[in-house]
Structure formats: C-alpha cells, structure tokens
C-alpha positions in Angstrom: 28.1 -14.6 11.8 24.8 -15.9 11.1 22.1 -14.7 13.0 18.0 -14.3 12.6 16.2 -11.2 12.4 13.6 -11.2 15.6 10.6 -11.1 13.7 11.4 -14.4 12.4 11.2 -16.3 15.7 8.9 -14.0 18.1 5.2 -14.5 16.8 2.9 -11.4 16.3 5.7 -9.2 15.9 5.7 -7.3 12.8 8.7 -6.7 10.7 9.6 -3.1 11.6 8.2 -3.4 15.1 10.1 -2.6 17.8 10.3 -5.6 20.6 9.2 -5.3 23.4 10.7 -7.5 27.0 8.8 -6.5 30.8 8.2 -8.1 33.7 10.0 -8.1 37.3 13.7 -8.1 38.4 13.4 -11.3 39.9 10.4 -14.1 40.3 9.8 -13.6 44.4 6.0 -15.3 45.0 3.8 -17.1 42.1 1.3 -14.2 42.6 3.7 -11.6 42.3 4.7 -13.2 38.7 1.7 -14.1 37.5 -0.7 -11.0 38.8 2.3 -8.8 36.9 2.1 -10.7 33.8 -1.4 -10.4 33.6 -1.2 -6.7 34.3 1.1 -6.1 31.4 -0.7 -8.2 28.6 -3.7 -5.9 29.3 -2.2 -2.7 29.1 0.6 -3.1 26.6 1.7 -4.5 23.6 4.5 -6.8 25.2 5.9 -9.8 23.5 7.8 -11.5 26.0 7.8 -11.6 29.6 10.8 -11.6 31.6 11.9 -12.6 35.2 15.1 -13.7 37.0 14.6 -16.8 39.0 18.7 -16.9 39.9 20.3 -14.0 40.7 23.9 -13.7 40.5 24.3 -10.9 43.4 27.7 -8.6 43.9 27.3 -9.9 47.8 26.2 -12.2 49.8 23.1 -12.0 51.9 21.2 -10.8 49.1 18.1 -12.0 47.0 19.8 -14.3 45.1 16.6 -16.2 43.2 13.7 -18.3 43.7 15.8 -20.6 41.8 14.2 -23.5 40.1 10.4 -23.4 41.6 9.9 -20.0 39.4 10.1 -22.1 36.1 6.6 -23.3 36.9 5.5 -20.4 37.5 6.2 -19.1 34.2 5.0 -21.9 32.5 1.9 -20.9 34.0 2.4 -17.1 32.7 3.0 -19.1 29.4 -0.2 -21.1 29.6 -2.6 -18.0 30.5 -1.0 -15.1 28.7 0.2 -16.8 25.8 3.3 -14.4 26.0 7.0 -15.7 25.7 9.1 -16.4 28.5 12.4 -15.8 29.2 14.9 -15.5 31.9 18.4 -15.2 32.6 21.3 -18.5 33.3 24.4 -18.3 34.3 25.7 -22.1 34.1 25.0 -25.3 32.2 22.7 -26.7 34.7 20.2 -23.0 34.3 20.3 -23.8 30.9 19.2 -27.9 31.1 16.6 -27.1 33.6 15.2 -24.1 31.3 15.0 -26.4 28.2 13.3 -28.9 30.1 10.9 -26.8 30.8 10.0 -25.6 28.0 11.5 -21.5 28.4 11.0 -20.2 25.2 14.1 -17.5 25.3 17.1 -17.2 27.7 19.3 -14.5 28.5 22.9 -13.8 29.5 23.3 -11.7 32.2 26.8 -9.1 32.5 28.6 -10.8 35.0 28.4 -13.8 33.1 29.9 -12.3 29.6 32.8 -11.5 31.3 33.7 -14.4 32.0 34.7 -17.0 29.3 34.8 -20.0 30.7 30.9 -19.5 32.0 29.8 -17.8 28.4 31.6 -21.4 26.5 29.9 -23.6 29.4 26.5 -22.2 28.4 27.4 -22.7 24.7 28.1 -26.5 25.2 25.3 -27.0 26.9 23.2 -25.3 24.2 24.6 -27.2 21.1 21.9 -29.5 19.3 19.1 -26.7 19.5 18.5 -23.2 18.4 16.4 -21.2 21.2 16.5 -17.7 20.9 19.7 -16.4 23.1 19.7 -12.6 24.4 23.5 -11.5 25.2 24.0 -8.8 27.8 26.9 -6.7 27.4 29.7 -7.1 30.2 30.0 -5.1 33.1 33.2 -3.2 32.0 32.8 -1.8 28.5 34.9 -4.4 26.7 33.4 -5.1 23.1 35.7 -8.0 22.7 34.1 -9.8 25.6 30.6 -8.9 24.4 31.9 -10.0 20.9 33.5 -13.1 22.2 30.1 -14.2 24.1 27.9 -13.6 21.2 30.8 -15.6 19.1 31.1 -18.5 21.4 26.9 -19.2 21.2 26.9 -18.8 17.8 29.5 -21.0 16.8 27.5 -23.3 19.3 24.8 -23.6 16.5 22.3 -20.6 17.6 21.6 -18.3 15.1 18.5 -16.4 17.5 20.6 -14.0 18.8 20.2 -10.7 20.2 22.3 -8.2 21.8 21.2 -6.5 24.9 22.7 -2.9 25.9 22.5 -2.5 29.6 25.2 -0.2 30.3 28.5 0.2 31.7 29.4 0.1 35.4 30.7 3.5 36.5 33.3 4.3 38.7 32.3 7.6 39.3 29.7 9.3 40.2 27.2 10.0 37.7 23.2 10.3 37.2 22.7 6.8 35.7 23.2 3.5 37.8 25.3 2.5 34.9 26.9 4.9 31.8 25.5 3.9 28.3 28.2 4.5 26.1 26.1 4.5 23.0 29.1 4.3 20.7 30.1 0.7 22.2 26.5 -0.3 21.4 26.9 1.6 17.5 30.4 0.5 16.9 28.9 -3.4 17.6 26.1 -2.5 14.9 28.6 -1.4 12.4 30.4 -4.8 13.0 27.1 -7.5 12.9 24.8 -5.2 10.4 21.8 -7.8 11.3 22.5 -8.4 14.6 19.5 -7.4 17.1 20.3 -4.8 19.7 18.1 -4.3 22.6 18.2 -1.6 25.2 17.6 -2.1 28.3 17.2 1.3 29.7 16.2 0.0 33.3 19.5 -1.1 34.5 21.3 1.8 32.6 19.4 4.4 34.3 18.6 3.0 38.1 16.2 4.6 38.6 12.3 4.9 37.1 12.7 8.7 36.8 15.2 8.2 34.0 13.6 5.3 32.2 11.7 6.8 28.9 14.8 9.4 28.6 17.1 6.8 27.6 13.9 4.6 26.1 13.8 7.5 23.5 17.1 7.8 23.0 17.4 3.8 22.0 14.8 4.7 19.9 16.4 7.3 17.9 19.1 5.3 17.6 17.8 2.6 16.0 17.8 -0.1 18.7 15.3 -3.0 17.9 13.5 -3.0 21.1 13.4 -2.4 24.7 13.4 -4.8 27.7 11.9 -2.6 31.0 11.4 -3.8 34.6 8.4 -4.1 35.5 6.8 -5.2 38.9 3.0 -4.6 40.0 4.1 -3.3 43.4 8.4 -1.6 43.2 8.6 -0.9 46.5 7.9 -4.0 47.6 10.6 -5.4 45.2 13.5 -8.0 46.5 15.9 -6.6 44.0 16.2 -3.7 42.6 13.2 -1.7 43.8 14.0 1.6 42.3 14.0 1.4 38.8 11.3 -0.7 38.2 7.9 0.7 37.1 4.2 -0.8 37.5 2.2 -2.2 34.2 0.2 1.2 34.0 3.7 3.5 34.0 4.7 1.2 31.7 1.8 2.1 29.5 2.1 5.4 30.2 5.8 5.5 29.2 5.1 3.5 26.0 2.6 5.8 25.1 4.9 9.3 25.0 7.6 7.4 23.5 8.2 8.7 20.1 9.2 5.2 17.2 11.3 7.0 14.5 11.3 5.1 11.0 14.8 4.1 9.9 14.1 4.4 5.6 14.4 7.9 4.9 11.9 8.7 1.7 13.0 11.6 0.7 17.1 11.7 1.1 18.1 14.5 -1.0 18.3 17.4 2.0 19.7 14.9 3.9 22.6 14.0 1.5 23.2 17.6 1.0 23.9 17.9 4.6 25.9 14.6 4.6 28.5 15.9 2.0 28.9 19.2 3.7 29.8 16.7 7.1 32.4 14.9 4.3 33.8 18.3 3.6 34.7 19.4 6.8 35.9 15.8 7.9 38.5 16.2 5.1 39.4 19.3 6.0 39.3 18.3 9.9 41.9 15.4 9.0 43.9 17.7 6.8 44.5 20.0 9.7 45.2 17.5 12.4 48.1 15.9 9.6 49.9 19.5 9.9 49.5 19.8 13.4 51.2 16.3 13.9 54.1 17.9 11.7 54.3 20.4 14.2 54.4 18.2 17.0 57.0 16.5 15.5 59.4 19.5 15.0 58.4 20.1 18.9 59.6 16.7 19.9 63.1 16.9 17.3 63.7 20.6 19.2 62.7 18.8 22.3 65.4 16.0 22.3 68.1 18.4 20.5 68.2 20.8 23.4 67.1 18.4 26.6 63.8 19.4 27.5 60.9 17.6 29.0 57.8 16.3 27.2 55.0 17.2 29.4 54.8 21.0 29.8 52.4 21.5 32.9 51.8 25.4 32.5 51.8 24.7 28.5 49.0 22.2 28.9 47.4 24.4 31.2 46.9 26.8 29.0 45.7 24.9 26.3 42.6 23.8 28.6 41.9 26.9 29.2 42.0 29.3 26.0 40.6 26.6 23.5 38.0 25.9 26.1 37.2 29.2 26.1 37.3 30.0 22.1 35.2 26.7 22.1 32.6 27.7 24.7 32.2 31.7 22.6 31.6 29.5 19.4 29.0 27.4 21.4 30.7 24.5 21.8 30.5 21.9 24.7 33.3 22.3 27.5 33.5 18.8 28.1 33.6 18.2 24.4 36.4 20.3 24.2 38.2 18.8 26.3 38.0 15.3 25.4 39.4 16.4 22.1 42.4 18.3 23.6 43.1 14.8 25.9 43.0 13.0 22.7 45.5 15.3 21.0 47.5 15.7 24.1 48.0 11.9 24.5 48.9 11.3 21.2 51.4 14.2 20.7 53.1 12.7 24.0 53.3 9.4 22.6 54.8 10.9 19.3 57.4 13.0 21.1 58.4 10.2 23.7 58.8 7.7 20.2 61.4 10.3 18.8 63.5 10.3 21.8 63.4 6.7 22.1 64.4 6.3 18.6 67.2 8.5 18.4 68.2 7.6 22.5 68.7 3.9 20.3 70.5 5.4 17.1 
C-alpha cells in the first residue's frame, strides 16, 4: 500500500512532530466556528482544524449537521487562521461539495467504515485527486473493515492516508464511552509500517476528565498525533457536550503531556532485557506444547470411557487456585483469567476434535 508520511503534505509540521487535529464536534453558528478556531491558533500549536458539518446520528431527532452552509464557514477559518480544514463525509455528494470548496483534508467517520458500499462510493468519487484522507476505525473492532476502507481509498489513487483510532463501542459497561483496544490499533501498525495512526482520545474516553490519560498513552505508544474536541463553550455544545474541552484546557492538557522519542540511542540495556523476554517466550511456548499433550491424553481418556468435555466444578477450580497463585505472585486477576479462557477454549476445541474424529472412524 502506498501511502505518504504526514509531514510531507501538512505544512509547518516537522518530521518527528506529533499532529495535532482540534476544533468542535460539529459546526452549529459561524461564530461558534470561527471564535473557536481563533481561540486555538493562539494558544496551541494545532495544525488542522476540525468540525462536522453532517452528522450521521444513531437516532433521529438529533443534531444531525449544519450541513453544507458550514463549508463557508471554514473557508473563512481557512482565510484568517491560515490553519487546515477538515471535516468528516459520509457519501459521494459530501465529498464533491468538500472539493469544491476547497477542504483541504476529509475524514471517514465509524459508521461509515463499516459499511462497504458507502467506504467504495467515497473512493469513486475521490479518484482523479489525492487530498489527504483520515480513516476512522469501525464501530465494532473489525480490522478487516478498517483494513478494507483504507484499501478501497487507496486503490482509488490516494496515497495521504491516515488512520484514526477512536475506539471501540462497548457493550458493557465500562469507564470509557468507547474501549480502545490498543492492540487492534498495534496489530494495524505491524501490518502498514508507514501508515499514520492518530488517536483520537475524545471519542474513546467520553468524557473531558479522561482525555490526557489516554492522550499519554497514544503517546507512549507511538501514535503520530492526536485529534481532540474542542469547543469555546461544552456545555453549550449540540453534540457531544461532555467530552469536549475549551482552547485553554486544551493548552493546559498539551502542556502536561509527556512526547516520548521513538530512536532509542543507547539500546544495549534495552536488548539485554529484550532477550531475557525471548527466553521466557521459548520457554512459555515449550510449556504450553506439553500441556496440549496432556490435553490430548484427557480428551483420548475422555472418549474411551464416555465422559463429558466441559467439567463445571474442574473449571471452577482452575479459576480459582491459579487466580490465587497468580494474585501471591502479583499478577493481575483479570489477566489471569483471560489466559485460563484462552487455554480453556482451546483445550475444548481440541477434545471435542478427537471425538469427532474417532465418532467418524
């Protein structure tokens, strides 16, 4: 996949710089955008300035947009800030209406990447040019679909592409508005080594309180820049009100954030430590291959003499002693047991395999 490091398209931002994308939810009155993007050019270092002008809302009767009227008005942001502009389409016609314009990047919001027919819409409608195009991650955490969006656009002929991390929606009940799963985020790294990831830690956390906790943590993990919410007055805000935070927080915030440098100078404690990991990994996978050896004499005595899989007292008991041993050697309990699921499943699927095999025989 070809793709353009941001630096290379986004003016006054310097090679090892992380990016950084504020400005409101949505685009609600012309003073509201341009009184915010003033705000933040003062006090920060933004390099682009973002706002939805169509809202694709989970129901009706909400703020769905300003819809096409807000393109003036960040032409206008364009004209006195000198900051980019970008907002967020959804169909072909966003996309027309944005080039005329003159929008210099546009985004893909989550709803829209999981669906294919919208994300190869857009990408027809985008073939002949090369503005910069920011793809959101889909609502469910499906890489392929994320994979498949970013895929489609570039095969359209865009090479500015960046990834955006907003989360995952939640079906239960946790502290963020929507679960990061960092590893969907990493694992899309290690596929697209030069592809761009953004975080955008408003929509992940919901609400302003959690904002630089998972700004710091995109940091530490390498992300190449942030895209924040950012309204001059959040309570008054049409769409999500609660995680946005005014130009000076977001100076503030900025401020106690903490940029980590990715080259490591001096890599020789760091490789020490690295091979002891690549020790016990070995000797991890070595232990896990005689337990599976085990499971299968379980599953062969299993069959021979009639008895069940799933052991509910067995399994029971697992949970609880290794949890234990795990939690007096400092371990996490819900680390624990993720690792016993993992094991669990997969010793069920090899015991149900060998009495389907030999149920055929």
């Amino acid at each position: 996949m070809n793709t353009q490091a941001l630096h290379t398209y986004i003016p006054n931002l310097k090679q090892e710089e992380p990016l950084l994308i504020s400005g409101p939810c949505s685009a609600e009155t012309k003073t509201q955008v341009l009184e915010t993007a003033q705000l933040i050019r003062e006090k920060t270092n933004t390099h682009i300035y973002r706002s939805g002008i169509w809202k694709p809302r989970t129901r009706p009767g909400q703020f769905e947009g300003i819809g096409e009227a807000g393109l003036e008005w960040l032409k206008e942001v364009k004209q006195k800030t000198g900051l980019l502009v970008t907002t967020e389409v959804a169909k072909a016609e966003h996309v027309e209406l944005c080039l005329k314009a003159g929008i210099d990047i546009l985004w893909i919001g989550a709803r829209t990447v999981a669906n294919p027919f919208s994300i190869q819409e857009i990408a027809d409608s985008l073939k002949g040019t090369n503005i910069p195009v920011f793809i959101k991650n889909p609502i469910n955490p499906d890489i392929g679909l994320w994979i498949g969006a970013i895929e489609r656009i570039n095969k359209a002929g865009i090479s500015k592409i960046a990834a955006i991390h907003r989360g995952f929606y939640p079906y239960e009940e946790t502290k963020f508005r929507n679960i990061p799963k960092w590893e969907i985020a990493i694992e899309l790294k290690r596929q697209f080594h030069k592809l761009p990831i953004i975080c955008d830690p408003s929509h992940i956390s919901g609400d302003t309180n959690f904002i630089k906790e998972v700004s710091q943590k995109a940091y530490d993990l390498n992300f190449d820049g942030l895209m924040i919410e950012t309204h001059i007055h959040p309570q008054e805000a049409l769409s999500d009100a609660s995680q946005q935070v005014t130009p000076q927080q977001l100076k503030t915030l900025l401020t106690d954030l903490i940029i980590r440098s990715a080259p490591i100078k001096n890599q020789e404690v760091l490789l020490q430590y690295r091979e002891q990991i690549d020790s016990i990994d070995h000797q991890l996978l070595e232990l896990l291959s005689k337990r599976m050896d085990v499971i299968n004499g379980i599953g062969e005595y299993k069959l021979k003499n009639n008895i069940t899989i799933f052991q509910l007292r067995r399994w029971e008991n697992i949970i609880k002693t290794r949890i234990n041993l795990g939690d007096d050697l400092g371990l996490d309990p819900h680390f624990i047991q993720s690792i016993l699921e993992l094991m669990h499943k997969d010793s069920i699927r090899i015991q149900n395999n060998i009495m389907n095999i030999k149920k055929k025989l």
